[in-house]
C-alpha positions in Angstrom: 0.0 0.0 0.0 1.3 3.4 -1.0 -0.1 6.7 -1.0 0.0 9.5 -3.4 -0.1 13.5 -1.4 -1.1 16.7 -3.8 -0.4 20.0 -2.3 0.1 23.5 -2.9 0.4 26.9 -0.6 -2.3 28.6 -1.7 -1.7 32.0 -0.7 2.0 33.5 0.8 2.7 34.1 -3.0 2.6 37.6 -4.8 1.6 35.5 -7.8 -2.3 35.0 -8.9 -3.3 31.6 -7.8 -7.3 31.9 -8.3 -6.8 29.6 -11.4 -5.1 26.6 -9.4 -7.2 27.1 -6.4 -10.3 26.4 -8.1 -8.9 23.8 -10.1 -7.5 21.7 -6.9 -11.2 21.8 -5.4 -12.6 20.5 -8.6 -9.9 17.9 -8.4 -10.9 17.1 -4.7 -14.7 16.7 -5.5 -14.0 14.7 -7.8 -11.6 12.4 -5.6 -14.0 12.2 -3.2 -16.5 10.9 -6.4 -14.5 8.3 -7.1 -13.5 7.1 -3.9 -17.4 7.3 -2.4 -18.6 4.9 -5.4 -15.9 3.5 -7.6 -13.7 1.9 -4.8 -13.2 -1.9 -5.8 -12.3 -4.1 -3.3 -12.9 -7.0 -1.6 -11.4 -8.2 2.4 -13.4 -10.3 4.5 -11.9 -9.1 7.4 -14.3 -5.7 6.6 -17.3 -7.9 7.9 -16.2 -6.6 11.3 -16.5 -4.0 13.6 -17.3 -0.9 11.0 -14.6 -2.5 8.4 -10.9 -1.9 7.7 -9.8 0.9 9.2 -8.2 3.6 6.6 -4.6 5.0 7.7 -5.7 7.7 9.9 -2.4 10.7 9.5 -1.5 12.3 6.2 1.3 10.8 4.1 4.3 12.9 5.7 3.3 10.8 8.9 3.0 8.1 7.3 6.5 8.4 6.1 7.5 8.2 9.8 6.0 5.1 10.8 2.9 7.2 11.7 4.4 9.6 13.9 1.8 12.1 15.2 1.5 13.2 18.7 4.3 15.4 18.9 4.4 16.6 15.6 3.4 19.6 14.0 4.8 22.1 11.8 7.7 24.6 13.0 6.6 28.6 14.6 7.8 31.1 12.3 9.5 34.6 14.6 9.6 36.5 11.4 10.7 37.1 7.4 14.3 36.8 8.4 14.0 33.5 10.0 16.1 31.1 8.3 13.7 28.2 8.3 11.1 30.2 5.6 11.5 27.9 2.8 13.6 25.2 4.5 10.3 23.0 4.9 7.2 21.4 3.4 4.4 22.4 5.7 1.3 19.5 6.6 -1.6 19.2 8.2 -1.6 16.8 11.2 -5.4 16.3 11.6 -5.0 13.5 14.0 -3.8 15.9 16.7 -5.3 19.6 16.6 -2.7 21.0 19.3 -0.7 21.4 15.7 -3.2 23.5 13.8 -1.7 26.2 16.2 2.1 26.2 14.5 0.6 27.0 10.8 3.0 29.3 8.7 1.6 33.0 10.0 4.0 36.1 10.2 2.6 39.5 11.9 3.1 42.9 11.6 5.9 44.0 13.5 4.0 46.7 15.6 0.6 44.9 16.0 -0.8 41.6 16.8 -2.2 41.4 13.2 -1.7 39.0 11.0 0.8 40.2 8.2 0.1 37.0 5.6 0.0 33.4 6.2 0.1 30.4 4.3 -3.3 28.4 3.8 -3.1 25.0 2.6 -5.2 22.2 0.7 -4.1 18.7 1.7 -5.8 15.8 -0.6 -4.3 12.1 -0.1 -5.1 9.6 -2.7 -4.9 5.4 -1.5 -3.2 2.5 -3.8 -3.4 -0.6 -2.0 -3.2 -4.8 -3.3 -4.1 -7.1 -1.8 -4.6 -11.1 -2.1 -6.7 -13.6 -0.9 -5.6 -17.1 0.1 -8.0 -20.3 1.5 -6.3 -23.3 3.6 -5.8 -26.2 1.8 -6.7 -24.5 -1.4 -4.0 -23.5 -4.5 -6.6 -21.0 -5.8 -6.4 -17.0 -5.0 -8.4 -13.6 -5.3 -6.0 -10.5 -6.0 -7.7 -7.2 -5.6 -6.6 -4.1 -6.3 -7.7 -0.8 -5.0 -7.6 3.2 -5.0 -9.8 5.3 -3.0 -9.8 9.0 -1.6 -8.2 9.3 1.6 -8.3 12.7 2.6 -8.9 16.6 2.0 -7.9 19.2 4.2 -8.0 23.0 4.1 -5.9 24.9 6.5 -6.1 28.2 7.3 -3.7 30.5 10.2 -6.4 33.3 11.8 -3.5 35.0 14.0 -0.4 34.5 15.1 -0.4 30.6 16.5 -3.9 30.5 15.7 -5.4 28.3 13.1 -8.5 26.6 11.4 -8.9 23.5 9.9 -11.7 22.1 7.5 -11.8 18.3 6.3 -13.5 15.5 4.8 -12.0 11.8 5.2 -13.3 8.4 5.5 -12.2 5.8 8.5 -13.5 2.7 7.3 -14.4 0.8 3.9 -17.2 -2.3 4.4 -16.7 -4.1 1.0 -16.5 -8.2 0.5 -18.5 -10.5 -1.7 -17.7 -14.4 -1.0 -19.2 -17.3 -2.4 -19.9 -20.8 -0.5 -20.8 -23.7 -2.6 -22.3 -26.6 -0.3 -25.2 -29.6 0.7 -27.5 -29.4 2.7 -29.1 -32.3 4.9 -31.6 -32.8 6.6 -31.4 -32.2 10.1 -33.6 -35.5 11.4 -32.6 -38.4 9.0 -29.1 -36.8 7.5 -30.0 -37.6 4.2 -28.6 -34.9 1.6 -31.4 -32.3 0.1 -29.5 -30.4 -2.4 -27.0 -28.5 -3.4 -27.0 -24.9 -2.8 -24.8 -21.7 -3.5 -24.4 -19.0 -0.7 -23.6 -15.6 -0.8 -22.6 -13.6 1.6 -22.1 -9.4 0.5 -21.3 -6.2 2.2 -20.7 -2.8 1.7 -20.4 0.9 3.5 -18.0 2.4 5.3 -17.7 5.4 8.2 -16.9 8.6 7.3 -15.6 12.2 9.3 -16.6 15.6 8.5 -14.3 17.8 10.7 -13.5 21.3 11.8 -11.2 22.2 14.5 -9.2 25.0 16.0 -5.7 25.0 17.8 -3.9 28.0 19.7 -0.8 28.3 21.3 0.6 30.4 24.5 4.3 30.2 23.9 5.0 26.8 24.0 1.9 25.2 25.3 -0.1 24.4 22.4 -4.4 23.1 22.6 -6.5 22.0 20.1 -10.0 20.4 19.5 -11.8 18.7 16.5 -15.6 18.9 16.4 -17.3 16.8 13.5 -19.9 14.8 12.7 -19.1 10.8 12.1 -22.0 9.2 10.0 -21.9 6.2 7.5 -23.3 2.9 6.5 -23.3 -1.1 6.7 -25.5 -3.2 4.5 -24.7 -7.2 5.3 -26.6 -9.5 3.2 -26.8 -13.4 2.5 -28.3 -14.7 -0.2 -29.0 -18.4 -0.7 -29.7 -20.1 -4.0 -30.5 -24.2 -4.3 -29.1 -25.5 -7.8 -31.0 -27.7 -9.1 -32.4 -28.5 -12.3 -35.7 -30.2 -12.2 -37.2 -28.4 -8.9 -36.9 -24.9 -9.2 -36.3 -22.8 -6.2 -36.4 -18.9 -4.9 -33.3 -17.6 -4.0 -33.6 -16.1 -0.7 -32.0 -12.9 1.0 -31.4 -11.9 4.7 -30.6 -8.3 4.6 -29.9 -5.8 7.2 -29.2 -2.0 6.0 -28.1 0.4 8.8 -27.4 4.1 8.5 -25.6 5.4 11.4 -24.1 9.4 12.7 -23.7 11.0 15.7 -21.6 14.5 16.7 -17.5 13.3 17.2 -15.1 15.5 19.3 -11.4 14.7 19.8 -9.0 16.9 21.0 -4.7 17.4 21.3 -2.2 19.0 23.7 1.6 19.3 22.8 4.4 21.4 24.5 7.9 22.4 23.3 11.2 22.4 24.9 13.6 24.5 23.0 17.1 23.2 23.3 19.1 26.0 21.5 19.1 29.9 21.9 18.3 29.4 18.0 15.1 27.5 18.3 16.8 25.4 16.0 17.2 22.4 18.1 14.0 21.0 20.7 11.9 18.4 21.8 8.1 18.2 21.5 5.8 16.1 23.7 1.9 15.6 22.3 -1.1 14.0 23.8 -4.4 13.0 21.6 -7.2 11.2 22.1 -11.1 10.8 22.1 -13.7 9.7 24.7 -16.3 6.9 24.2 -19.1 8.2 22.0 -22.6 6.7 21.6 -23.6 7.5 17.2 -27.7 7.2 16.6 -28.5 4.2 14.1 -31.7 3.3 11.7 -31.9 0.0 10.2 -33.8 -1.8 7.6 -34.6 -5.7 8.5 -35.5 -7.5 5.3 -36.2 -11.0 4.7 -37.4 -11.8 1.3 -37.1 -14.3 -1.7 -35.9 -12.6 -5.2 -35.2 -14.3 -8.8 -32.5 -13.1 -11.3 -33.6 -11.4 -14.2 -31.5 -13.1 -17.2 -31.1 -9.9 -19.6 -29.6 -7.6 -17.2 -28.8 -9.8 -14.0 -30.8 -7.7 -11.7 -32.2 -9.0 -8.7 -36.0 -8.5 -8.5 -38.1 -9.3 -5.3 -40.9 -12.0 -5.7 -42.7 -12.0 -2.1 -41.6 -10.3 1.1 -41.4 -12.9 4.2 -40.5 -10.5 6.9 -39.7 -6.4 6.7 -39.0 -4.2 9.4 -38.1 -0.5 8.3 -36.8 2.3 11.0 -35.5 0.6 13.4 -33.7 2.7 16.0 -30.7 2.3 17.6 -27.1 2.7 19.1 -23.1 2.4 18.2 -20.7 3.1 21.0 -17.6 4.0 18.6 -14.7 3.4 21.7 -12.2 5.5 23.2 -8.4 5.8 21.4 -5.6 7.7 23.2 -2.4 8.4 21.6 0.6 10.0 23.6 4.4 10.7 22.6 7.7 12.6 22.4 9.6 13.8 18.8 13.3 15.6 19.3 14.3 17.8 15.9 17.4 19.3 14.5 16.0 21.4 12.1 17.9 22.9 8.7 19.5 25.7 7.9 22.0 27.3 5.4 24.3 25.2 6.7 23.4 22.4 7.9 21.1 19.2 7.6 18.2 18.7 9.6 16.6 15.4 11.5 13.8 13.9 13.5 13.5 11.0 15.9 10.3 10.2 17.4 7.9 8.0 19.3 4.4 7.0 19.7 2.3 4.8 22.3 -1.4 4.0 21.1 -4.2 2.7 22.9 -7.4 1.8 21.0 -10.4 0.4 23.1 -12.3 -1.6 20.4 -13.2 -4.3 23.1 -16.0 -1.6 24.1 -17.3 -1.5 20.5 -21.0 -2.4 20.5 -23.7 -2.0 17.6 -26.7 -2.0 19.0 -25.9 -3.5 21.6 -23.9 -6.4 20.3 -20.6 -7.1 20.7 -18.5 -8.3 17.5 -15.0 -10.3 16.7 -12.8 -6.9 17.3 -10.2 -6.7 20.0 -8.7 -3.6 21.5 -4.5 -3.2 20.3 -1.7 -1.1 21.8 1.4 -1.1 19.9 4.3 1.6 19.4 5.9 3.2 16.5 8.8 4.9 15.9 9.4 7.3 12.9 13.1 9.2 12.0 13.7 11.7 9.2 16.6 13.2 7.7 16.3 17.0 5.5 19.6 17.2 3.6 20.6 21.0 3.2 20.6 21.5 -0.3 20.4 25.3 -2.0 17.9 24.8 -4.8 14.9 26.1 -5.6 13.7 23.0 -6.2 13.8 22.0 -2.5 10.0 21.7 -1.9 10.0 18.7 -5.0 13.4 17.0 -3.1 11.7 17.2 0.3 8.5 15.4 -1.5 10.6 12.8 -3.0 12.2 11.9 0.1 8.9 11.3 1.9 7.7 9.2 -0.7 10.9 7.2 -0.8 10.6 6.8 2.7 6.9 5.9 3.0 7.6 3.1 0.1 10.1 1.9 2.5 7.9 1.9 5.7 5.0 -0.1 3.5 7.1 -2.8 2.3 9.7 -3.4 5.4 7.7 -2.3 8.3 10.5 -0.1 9.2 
């Protein structure tokens, strides 16, 4: 799995950038498009819990072994600092302490914001995967690419900023076939043969806005959203035989599910050089329990399979039961860690080494009510990064090509 990261600073620049604004929201409409209803996939493992969970930090992260609770971009004192230019700004959604450290530079008499640097983050998802059965030569390669996230970032003030975003969490999306006998329960004696399906789709999804502000060196921040999505589990039974003929049966349940999400992020600096150029960084994140409002459809019916365009159409309805309310407890996650940074300048290279401890709860996972085969994980990760000092105005491009080396390198080693 790999991910693609398209970026621009949209304002800063004396030069007109109307043009490629608009064009990069097109672009990220259309992203979202395709990764809402043209994702292809096909994992088991998504019949659980709300699916398989998407990579939750941006690609620079990600390039650091997922790196994020200490991270966030560099504070700017003024023009003449010697960092402008000597980094590739991000967006670290996951904790919102770092919306606070967004590229801002104020007028030298006043509190007001001189200019700033807004930014629109979109992440594109390649992933392959393949499919194998015990005792069985044959596989199922599938091969994937979905939208994985759009940010807009905006500094209000001085270590003051805004965040806007749209990205998904999970992707529900299997289709297996069982071929089988049956027998009957009392005298064992075989009744047919019969083909099972068994289908799903949906996915979760987070609509986001946050703030983050910092008072010297103590930064805060907090995301409020709204989480919604879907899960539509289906099993469809079909006898094959070819003197009786049957009705294919389905057991469906569609659910609808949202409910108001809040997470929030601290972090504090240590400088450890009279140039700021040398620190360590401490972050905290994490989220409480929350209880999202679902509505599900309960459909039990038989169907037959119209030959010219394979569409399924409903012969009698055995049991329905629209509307039905109820509850998902989405659990708790808490994420905590340290990150020490050399940074660049003219003359030297820069580096960063840093940790993260994760805690995710999904032991206290219930839909509505019911428990399901997911298990809470804590696990650590370590991330490093190197920023060779090299005087080209190409820099920005090098800096992007490093991080994508290095995520290619985290994906296929685990390193």
């Amino acid at each position: 799995m790999f991910m693609l990261n398209l970026q621009r600073n949209l304002f800063g620049f004396k030069l007109s950038s109307r043009f490629f604004q608009c064009a990069l929201f097109v672009c990220g409409l259309q992203l979202m498009a395709n990764g809402f209803l043209n994702a292809q996939d096909n994992s088991p493992y998504s019949r659980y819990g709300l699916g398989d969970l998407h990579p939750n930090t941006n690609i620079f992260n990600r390039g650091m072994a997922g790196i994020s609770a200490a991270y966030s971009d560099q504070p700017i004192d003024g023009e003449a600092d010697p960092r402008i230019g000597k980094y590739y700004p991000s967006i670290n959604f996951l904790n919102p302490a770092s919306y606070s450290r967004f590229f801002s530079i104020k007028e030298g008499t006043t509190r007001k914001l001189k200019y700033g640097r807004m930014m629109f983050d979109v992440g594109v998802n390649f992933n392959n995967r393949t499919l194998h059965e015990a005792n069985n030569p044959q596989s199922f390669a599938a091969s994937n690419g979905y939208f994985s996230y759009m940010q807009i970032a905006v500094p209000i003030k001085k270590n003051w900023g805004l965040v806007l975003g749209l990205r998904p969490l999970s992707t529900i999306s299997y289709k297996i076939d069982r071929n089988e006998r049956v027998y009957d329960a009392n005298t064992g004696a075989m009744i047919d043969s019969v083909k099972t399906q068994f289908r799903g789709d949906g996915g979760s999804y987070l609509f986001n806005t946050g703030t983050g502000f910092a008072i010297k060196n103590f930064s805060v921040g907090i995301n409020a959203g709204y989480l919604f999505g879907k899960k539509d589990y289906s099993t469809r039974r079909i006898f094959i035989n070819d003197t009786v003929p049957y009705s294919a049966s389905n057991h469906q349940t569609k659910t609808n599910f949202g409910g108001l999400f809040f997470n929030a992020g601290i972090q504090y600096r240590i400088d450890l050089s009279e140039d700021k150029l040398k620190y360590i960084q401490f972050g905290a994140f994490g989220n409480v329990q929350h209880r999202l409002d679902t509505k599900s459809d309960i459909i039990r019916e038989t169907y037959y399979v119209d030959q010219s365009d394979n569409s399924e159409l409903r012969l009698d309805s055995v049991y329905e039961q629209l509307g039905v309310k109820g509850n998902l407890d989405y659990p708790a996650n808490l994420g905590a860690g340290f990150l020490v940074e050399r940074l660049p300048d003219t003359e030297r290279s820069g580096w960063l080494f840093g940790v993260d401890f994760l805690s995710n709860n999904w032991d206290k996972y219930r839909f509505n009510g019911l428990t399901d085969e997911v298990r809470s994980n804590r696990s650590g990760q370590q991330g490093k990064r190197v920023i060779k000092a090299i005087f080209l105005t190409g820099l920005d491009f090098l800096l992007v090509m490093i991080t994508f080396i290095s995520t290619i390198k985290n994906c296929l080693y685990g390193e």
